[in-house]
C-alpha positions in Angstrom: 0.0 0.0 0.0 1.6 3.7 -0.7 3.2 5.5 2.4 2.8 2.0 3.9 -0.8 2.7 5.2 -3.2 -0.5 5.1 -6.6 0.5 4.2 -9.2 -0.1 2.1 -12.0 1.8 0.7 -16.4 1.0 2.2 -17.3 4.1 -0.2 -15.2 6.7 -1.3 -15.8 10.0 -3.0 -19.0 9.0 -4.9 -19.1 12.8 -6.6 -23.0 14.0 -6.5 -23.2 17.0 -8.9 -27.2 17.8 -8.7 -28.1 19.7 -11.6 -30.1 22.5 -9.9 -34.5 22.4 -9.5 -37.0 24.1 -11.4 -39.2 26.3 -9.7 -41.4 24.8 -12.2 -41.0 21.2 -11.1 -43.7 19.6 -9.7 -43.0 19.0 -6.4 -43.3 15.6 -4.3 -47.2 15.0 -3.2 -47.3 16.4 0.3 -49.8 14.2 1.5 -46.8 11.1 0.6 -45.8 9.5 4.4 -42.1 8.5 4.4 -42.8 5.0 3.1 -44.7 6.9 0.2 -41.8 9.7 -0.7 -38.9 6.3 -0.1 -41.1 4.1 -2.4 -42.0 6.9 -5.0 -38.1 7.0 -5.9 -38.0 2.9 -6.0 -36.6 3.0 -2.5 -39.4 1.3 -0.5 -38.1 1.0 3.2 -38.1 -1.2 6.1 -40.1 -0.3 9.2 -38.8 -1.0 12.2 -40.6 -0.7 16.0 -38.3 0.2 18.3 -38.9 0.3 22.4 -37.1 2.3 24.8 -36.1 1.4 28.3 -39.0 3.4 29.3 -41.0 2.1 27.2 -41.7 4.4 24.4 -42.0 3.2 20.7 -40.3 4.7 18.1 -40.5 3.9 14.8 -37.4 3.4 12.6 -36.7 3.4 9.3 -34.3 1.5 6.4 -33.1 2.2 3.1 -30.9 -0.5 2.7 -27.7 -0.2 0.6 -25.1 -2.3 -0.7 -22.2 -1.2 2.2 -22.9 -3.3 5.5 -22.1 -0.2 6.9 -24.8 2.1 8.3 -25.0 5.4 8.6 -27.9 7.3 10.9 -29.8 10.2 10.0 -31.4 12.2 13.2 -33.8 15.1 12.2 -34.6 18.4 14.2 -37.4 19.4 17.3 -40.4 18.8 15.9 -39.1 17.4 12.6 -39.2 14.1 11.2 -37.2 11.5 9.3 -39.4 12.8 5.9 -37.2 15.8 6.0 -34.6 13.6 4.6 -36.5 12.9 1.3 -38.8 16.1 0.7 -36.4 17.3 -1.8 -36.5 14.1 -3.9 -33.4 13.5 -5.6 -31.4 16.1 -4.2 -32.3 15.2 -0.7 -29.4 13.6 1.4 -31.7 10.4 2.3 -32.2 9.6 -1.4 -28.3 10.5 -2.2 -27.2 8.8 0.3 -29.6 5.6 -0.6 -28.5 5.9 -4.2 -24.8 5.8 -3.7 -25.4 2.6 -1.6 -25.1 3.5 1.9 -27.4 1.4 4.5 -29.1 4.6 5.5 -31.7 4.6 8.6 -33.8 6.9 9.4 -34.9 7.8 13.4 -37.9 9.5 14.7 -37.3 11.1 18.2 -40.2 10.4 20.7 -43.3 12.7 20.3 -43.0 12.6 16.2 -46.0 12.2 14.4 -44.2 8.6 14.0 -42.6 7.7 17.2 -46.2 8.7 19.5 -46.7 5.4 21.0 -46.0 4.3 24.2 -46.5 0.7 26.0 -48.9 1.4 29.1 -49.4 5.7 28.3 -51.7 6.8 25.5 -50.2 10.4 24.3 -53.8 11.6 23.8 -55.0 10.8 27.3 -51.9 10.7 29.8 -50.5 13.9 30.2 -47.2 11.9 32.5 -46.4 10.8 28.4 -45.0 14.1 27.1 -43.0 14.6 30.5 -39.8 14.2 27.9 -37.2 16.7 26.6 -34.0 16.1 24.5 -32.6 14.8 27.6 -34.5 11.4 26.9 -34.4 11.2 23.4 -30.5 11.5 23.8 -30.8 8.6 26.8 -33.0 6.7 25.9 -34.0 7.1 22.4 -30.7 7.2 21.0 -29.6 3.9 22.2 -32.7 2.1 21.5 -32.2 2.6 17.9 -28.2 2.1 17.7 -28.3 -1.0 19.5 -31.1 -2.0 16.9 -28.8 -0.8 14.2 -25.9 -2.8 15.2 -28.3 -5.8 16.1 -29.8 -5.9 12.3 -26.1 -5.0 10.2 -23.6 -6.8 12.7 -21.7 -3.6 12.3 -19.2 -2.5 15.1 -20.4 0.8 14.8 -22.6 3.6 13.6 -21.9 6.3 11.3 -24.3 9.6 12.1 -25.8 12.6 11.0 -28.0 14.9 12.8 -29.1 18.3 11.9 -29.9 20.8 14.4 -31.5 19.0 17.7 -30.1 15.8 15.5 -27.1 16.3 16.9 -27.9 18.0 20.5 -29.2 14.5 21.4 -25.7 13.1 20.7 -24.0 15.3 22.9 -26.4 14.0 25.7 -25.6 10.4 25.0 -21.7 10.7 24.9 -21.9 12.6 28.2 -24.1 10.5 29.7 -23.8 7.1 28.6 -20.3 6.8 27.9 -20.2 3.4 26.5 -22.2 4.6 23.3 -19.1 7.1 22.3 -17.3 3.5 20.9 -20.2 2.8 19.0 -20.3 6.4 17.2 -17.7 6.1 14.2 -18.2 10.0 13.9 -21.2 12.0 14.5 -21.7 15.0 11.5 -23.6 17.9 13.3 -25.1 20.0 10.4 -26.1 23.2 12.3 -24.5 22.0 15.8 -26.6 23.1 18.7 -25.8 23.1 22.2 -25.5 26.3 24.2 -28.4 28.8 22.9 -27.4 32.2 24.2 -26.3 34.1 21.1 -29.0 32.6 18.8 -30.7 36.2 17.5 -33.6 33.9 17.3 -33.3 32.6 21.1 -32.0 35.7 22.7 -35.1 37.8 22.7 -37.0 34.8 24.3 -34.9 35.1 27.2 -36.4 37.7 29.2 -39.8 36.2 28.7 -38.8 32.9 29.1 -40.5 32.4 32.7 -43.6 33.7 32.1 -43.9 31.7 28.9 -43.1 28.5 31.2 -45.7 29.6 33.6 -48.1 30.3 30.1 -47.1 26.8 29.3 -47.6 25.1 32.7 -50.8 27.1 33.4 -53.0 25.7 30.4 -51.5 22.7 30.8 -49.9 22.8 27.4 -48.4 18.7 26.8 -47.5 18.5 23.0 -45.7 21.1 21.0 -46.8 21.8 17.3 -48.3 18.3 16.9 -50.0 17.4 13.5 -53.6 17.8 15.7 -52.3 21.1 17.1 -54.5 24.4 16.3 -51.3 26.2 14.9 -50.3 23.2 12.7 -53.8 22.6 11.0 -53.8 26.8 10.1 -50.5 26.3 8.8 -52.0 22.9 6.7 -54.5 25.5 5.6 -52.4 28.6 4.8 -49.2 27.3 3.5 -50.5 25.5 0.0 -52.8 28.5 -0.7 -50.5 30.9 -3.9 -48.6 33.8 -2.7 -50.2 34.0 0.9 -48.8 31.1 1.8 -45.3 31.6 0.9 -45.8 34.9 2.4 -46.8 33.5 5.9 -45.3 30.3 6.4 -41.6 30.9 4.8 -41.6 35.0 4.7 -43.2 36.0 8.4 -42.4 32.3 10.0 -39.4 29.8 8.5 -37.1 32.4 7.6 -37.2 35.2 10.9 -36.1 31.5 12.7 -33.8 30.2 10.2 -32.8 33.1 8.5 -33.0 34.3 5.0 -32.0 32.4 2.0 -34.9 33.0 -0.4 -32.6 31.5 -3.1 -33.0 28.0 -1.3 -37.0 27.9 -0.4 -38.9 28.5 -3.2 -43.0 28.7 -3.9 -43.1 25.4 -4.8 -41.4 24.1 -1.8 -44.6 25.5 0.7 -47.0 23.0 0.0 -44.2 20.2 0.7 -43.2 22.1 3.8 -46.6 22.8 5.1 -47.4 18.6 5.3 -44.4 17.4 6.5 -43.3 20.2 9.5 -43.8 20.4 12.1 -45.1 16.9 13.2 -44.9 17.5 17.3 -42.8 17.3 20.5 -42.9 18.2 23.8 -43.3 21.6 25.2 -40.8 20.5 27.4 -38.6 20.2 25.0 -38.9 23.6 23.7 -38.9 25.2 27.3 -35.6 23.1 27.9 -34.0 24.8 25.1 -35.4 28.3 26.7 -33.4 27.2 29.8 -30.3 26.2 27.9 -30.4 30.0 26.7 -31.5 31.6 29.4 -29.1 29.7 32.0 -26.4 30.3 29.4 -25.4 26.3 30.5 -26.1 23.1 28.6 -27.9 21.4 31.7 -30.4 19.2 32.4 -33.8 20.6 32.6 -33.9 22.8 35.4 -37.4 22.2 37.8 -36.7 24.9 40.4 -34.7 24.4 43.4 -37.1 22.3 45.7 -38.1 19.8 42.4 -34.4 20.1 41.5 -33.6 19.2 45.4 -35.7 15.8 44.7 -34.9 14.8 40.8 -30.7 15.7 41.3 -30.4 15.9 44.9 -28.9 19.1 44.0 -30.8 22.5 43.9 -29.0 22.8 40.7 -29.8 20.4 37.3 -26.6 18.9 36.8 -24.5 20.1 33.7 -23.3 18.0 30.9 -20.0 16.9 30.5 -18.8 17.4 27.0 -15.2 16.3 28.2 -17.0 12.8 28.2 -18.2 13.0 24.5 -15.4 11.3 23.3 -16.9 9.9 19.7 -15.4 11.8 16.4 -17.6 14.7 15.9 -17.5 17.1 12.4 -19.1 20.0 12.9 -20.5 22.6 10.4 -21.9 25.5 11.0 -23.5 28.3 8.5 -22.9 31.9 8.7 -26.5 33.1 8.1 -27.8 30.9 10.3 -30.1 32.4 13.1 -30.7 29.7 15.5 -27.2 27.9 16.0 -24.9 31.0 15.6 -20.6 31.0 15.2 -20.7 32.3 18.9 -22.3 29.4 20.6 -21.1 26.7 18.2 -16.5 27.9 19.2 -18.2 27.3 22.7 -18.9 24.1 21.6 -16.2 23.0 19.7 -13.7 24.4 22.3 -15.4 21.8 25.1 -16.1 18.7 23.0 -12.2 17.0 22.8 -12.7 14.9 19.7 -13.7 17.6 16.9 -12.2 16.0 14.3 -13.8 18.2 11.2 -14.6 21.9 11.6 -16.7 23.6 8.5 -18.4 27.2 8.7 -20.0 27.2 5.6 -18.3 29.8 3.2 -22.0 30.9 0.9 -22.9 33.9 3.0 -26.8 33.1 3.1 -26.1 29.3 4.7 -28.9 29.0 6.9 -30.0 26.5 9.1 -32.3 24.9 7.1 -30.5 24.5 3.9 -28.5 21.3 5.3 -31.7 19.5 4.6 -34.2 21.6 2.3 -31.7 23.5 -0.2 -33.1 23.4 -3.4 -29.5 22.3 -5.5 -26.4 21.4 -4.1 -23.0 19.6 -4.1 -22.6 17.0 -1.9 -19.3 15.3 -1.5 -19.4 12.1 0.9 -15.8 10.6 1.5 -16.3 7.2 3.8 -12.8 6.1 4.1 -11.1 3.7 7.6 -8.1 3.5 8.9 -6.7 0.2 9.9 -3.5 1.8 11.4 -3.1 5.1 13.5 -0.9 6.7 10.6 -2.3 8.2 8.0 -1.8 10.1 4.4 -4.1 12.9 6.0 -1.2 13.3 8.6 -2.9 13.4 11.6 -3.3 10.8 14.0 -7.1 9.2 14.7 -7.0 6.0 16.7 -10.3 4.5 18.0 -10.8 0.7 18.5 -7.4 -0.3 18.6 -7.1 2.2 15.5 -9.8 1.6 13.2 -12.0 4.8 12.4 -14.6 5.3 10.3 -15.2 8.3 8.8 -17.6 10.3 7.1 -16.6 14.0 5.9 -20.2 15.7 4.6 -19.7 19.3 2.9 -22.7 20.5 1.9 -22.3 23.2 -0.6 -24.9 25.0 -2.9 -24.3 25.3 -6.2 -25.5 28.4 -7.8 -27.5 28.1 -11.3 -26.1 28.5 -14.0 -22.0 27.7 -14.5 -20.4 25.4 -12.5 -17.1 27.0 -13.3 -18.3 30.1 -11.5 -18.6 29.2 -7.9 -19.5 31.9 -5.7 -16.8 30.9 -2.9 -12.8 29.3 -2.8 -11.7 26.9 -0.2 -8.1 27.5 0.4 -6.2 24.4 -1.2 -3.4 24.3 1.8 -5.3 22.3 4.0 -7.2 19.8 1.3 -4.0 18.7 -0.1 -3.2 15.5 2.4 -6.7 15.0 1.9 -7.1 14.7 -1.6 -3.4 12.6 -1.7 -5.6 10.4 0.2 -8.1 10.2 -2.5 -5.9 9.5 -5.2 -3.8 7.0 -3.4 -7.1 5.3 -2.6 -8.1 5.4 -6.5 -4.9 3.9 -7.6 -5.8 1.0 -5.1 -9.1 0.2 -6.0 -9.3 1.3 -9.6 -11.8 3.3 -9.8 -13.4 3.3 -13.4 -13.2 5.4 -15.7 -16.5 7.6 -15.4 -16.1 8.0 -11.4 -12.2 9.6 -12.2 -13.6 11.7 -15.0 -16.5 12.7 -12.4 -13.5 13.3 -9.7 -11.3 15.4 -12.0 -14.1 17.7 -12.8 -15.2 18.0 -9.4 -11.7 18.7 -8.7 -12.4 21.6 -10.9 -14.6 23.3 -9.0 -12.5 24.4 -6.5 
């Protein structure tokens, strides 16, 4: 092997370039389920039920792929794994699926797909929605890896989460330690921990006591469910020409996100208005509040006396992110209103395994364009180890060495010419990288249309 490194190639650089959408193109039918978008492109899925330690069902999904190893896609609060697939062909699900990846799909407790429960009915027993992030990063989380492992015989667990994706992640790795070995890396598209620069979440600080007291007063359970009063106006409003772009991406998706009307066009809103949101807790969203308002990634935070009683400790009990040991990437978008450059260097600077760090270079990266951007160009590079040396010059041992590794850019591509990118990545720090690449093409012989495709994305930088 050159430069004496043993390794061998799962997937590597399968080179995506997705010709950009019309704004003409008839979009996906939004009244389509997941197993209805998966099966529309030829990809019908596998359902799995999945149940918790406490006893919550979660429903999991499977595209499965020709690699035996599996990769995990965690959605957002109140999202779903549908947001995966809503933008058909360009959609990370469906490019993931087509370049043969064993990609599953997990719905956090409270989705319109994971609300079931053993003994509690959600509609009835208020003690059911008594969940925040906390749990779905305990429990939920290794429900469905252990599942994963169970079904591929797989060591490990390649993931991506987007947004409270990968929050849950950081709970897991600081709380149940064991689960960092099964992590080959975590990808954290729009990483969210610590809340108190968000332009979005800052303004809600102030309030955010008497909108807990709103919230415990009318006995509000479930957040933005499908059967909430907010969601079915926004089922309403959203498909209906003009006003509904207006309302539901203008005054709503955008103030949170932030602005990229490039990226989330008219045709997009009836799409959007079916599939999101589809329901949590609203102690999910008042635990976020606290995160902000606290300025502390904590557990959720009762008061002192309940806080006495849960923590024995009039204080919740903060998470250790020196304990989240698993390979994280993290990439973060300049434009993006919820998870700003502030909070996400406080992250980075406590978790001590960030082994990929991305702030999006296109100015209008927001945080919903990881999942919903209308083109873009998305390079996977799946690559392991089997020594602690490596081309890339730096040194990643896990497992007695081996490391799997994902690296997920996502880029849009403007209309038009490729050749005329709006952005440059310095070239310095890909060059180990992309000696990597082609020593790993001159093992496996690569044929000939997967080099030309390399060399031209090569191009493009």
């Amino acid at each position: 092997m050159l430069c004496g490194v043993q390794a061998f190639v799962i997937f590597v650089l399968k080179y995506n370039l997705i010709a950009a959408l019309s704004l003409n193109t008839l979009p996906e039918d939004p009244k389509l389920n997941f197993t209805g978008l998966a099966t529309k492109h030829g990809l019908p899925p596998i359902e799995y039920k999945v149940i918790t330690e406490d006893h919550y069902i979660l429903t999991l999904y499977r595209l499965p792929g020709t690699s035996r190893y599996p990769v995990l896609l965690m959605h957002g609060i109140s999202d779903s794994s549908d947001t995966f697939l809503l933008r058909e062909e360009t959609s990370l699900g469906i490019t993931l699926a087509r370049d043969g990846y064993d990609v599953w799909f997990g719905n956090s407790r409270g989705n319109r797909y994971s609300r079931e429960h053993v003994y509690l009915n959600p509609d009835k027993n208020d003690t059911y929605w008594d969940f925040s992030f906390h749990e779905m990063g305990y429990y939920d989380l290794p429900a469905i890896i252990d599942i994963i492992l169970n079904e591929t015989g797989a060591p490990s667990v390649t993931a991506i989460g987007h947004s409270q994706g990968n929050t849950i992640f950081y709970v897991l790795g600081s709380t149940r330690r064991e689960y960092n070995s099964k992590i080959n890396v975590m990808i954290a598209l729009a990483p969210i921990s610590y809340l108190h620069h968000s332009i979005i979440v800052s303004p809600l600080i102030p309030i955010s006591p008497v909108i807990e007291a709103i919230v415990n007063e009318l006995k509000i359970n479930e957040f933005l469910g499908d059967n909430s009063v907010i969601t079915r106006i926004l089922r309403r409003v959203c498909p209906v020409p003009v006003i509904g772009y207006a309302v539901c991406i203008l005054g709503i998706m955008f103030p949170i996100s932030g602005y990229d009307p490039a990226e989330l066009g008219e045709s997009f809103v009836p799409i959007f208005g079916e599939h999101f949101p589809t329901g949590t807790s609203a102690k999910d969203f008042l635990h976020f509040l606290q995160v902000g308002k606290n300025k502390k990634f904590a557990r959720y935070d009762y008061g002192t006396q309940m806080n006495q009683a849960v923590y024995n400790s009039t204080n919740p009990p903060i998470y250790d992110l020196e304990k989240v040991t698993m390979p994280i990437a993290l990439l973060a978008g300049k434009n993006d209103f919820l998870s700003s450059l502030e909070d996400v260097a406080i992250l980075r600077k406590q978790l001590p395994n960030v082994v990929y760090y991305l702030v999006n270079p296109r100015s209008q990266m927001n945080h919903l364009d990881y999942i919903w951007v209308v083109a873009a160009l998305i390079t996977c590079s799946l690559l392991r180890w089997e020594s602690e040396s490596s081309s890339l010059g730096v040194s990643v041992g896990i497992m007695g060495g081996a490391l799997l590794v994902i690296l997920l850019v996502l880029y849009r591509q403007p209309r038009g010419s490729v050749a005329n990118l709006s952005f440059k990545v310095p070239l310095v720090p890909l060059v180990p990288f992309l000696s990597v690449c082609l020593n790993v093409y001159l093992m496996v012989q690569l044929h000939y249309q997967t080099w030309v495709r390399f060399i031209i994305w090569l191009g493009y930088w």
